[in-house]
C-alpha positions in Angstrom: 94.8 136.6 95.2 97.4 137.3 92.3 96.1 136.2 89.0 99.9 134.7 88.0 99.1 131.9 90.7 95.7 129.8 90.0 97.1 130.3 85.7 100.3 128.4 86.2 98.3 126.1 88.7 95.9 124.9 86.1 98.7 124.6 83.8 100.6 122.3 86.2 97.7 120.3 86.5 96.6 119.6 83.1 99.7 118.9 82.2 100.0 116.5 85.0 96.7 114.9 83.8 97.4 114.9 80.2 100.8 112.4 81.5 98.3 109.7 82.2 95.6 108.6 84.6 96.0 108.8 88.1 95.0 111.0 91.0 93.3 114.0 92.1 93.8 115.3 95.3 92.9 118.3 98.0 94.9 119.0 101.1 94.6 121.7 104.1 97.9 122.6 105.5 99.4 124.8 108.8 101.0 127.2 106.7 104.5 129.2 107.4 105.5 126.2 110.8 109.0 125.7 111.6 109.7 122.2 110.4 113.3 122.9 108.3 112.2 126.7 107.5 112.6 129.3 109.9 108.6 130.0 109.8 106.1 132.4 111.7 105.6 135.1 109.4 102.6 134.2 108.0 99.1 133.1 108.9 96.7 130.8 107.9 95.9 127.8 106.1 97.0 126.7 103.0 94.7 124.9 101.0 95.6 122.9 97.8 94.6 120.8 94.9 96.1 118.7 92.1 96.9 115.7 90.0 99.4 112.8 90.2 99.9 110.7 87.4 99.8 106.7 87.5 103.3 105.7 87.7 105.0 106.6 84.7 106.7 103.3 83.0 108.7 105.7 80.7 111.1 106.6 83.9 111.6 103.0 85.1 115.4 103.9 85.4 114.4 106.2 88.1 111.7 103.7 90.0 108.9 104.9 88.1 107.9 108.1 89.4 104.4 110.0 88.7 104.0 113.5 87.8 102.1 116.1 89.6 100.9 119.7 89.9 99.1 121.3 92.4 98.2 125.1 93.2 97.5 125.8 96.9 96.4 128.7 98.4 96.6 130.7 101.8 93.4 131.5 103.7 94.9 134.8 105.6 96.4 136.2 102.0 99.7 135.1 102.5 101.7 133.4 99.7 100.0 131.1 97.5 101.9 128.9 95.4 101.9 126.4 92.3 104.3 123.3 91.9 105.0 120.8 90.1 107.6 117.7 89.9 108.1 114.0 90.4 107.0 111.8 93.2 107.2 108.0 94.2 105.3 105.7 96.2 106.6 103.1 98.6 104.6 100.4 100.0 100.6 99.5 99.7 97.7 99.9 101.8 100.7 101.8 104.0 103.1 103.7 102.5 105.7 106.8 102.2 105.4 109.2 98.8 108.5 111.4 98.7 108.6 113.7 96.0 110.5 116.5 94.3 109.8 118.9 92.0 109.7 123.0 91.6 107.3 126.0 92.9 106.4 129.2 91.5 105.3 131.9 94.0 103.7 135.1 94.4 104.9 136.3 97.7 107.7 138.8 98.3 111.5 138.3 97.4 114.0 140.8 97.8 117.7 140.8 98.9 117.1 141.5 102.5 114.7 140.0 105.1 112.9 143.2 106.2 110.5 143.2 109.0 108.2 140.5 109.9 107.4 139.6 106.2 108.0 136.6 104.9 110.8 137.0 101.8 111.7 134.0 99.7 114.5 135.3 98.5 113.7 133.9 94.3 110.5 133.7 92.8 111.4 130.3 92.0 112.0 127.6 94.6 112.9 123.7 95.0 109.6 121.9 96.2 110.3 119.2 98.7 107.8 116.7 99.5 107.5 113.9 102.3 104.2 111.9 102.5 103.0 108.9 104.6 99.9 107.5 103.4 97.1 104.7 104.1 95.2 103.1 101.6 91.1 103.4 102.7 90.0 101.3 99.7 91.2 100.9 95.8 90.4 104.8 95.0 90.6 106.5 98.3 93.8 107.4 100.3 94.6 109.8 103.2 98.2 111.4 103.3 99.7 113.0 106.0 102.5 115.2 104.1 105.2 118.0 104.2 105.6 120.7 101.6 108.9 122.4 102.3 110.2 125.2 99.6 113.3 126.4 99.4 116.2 128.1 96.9 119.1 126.3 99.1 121.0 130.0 99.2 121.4 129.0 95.6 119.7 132.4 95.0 121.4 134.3 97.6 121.7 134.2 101.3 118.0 135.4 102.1 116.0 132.0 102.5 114.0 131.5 104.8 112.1 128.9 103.0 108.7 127.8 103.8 107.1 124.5 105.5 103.9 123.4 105.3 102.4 120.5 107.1 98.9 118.7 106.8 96.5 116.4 105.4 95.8 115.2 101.8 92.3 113.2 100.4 92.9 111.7 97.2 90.9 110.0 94.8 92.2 107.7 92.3 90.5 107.0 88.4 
């Protein structure tokens, strides 16, 4: 694993969780699928971890999105990644969590796709995120959810992007 990774990760989340109170979470993803990305380059899972913020009052011009960070990290030694960015929550004991925000990655970007490697194209990406979540009791919720990264050809016309797909725990304070 890249040392440049798990750093900004912890970072992300501190400064996530120095925003305010909220969440901590830890997710296990299919890693590289073909959702919006062209995927199946790489293997593995991806597992993550991070913070969400309680809803932040200070952005109530936006809907009161929270702030989050999370680092996650592929199980075959494909890329790992850290984000971080805004999300919202919509609905109760069910509900959907969009979110948007920005990823850092260690994985290969060049000009050219070459091979079967995954190439990002930018060492920085747009983080996309679509969650649909139940509400177990007041401090636990389960979240199916949808990381998709992506530079939008913004950095050129090699992107690929990257979807992952899975399963989130988290555990409010």
């Amino acid at each position: 694993m890249r040392p440049t990774i798990p750093w900004l990760s912890a970072c992300l989340t501190l400064y996530a969780g120095a925003a305010a109170a909220g969440e901590a979470f830890v997710g296990a993803y299919a890693h590289d699928i073909h959702v919006f990305a062209i995927g199946g380059f790489e293997r593995g899972a991806e597992i993550s971890a991070g913070y969400r913020s309680s809803p932040l009052a200070a952005l109530g011009f936006i809907g009161r999105p929270s702030l989050y960070g999370f680092g996650a990290v592929n199980t075959a030694g494909g890329v790992d990644y850290a984000a971080g960015g805004l999300s919202w929550r919509f609905g109760d004991r069910f509900y959907l969590r969009p979110g948007i925000g920005i990823a850092v990655h260690d994985g290969t970007v060049g000009k050219f796709q070459v091979g079967n490697e995954l190439n990002l194209g930018s060492r920085v990406l747009a983080e996309l995120e679509l969650g649909a979540g139940w509400q177990i009791n007041p401090r636990v919720s389960l979240e199916g959810s949808m990381v998709h990264m992506s530079h939008a050809q913004l950095a050129g016309r090699q992107n690929p992007g990257l979807d992952d797909v899975g399963l989130r725990l988290n555990y409010a304070f």
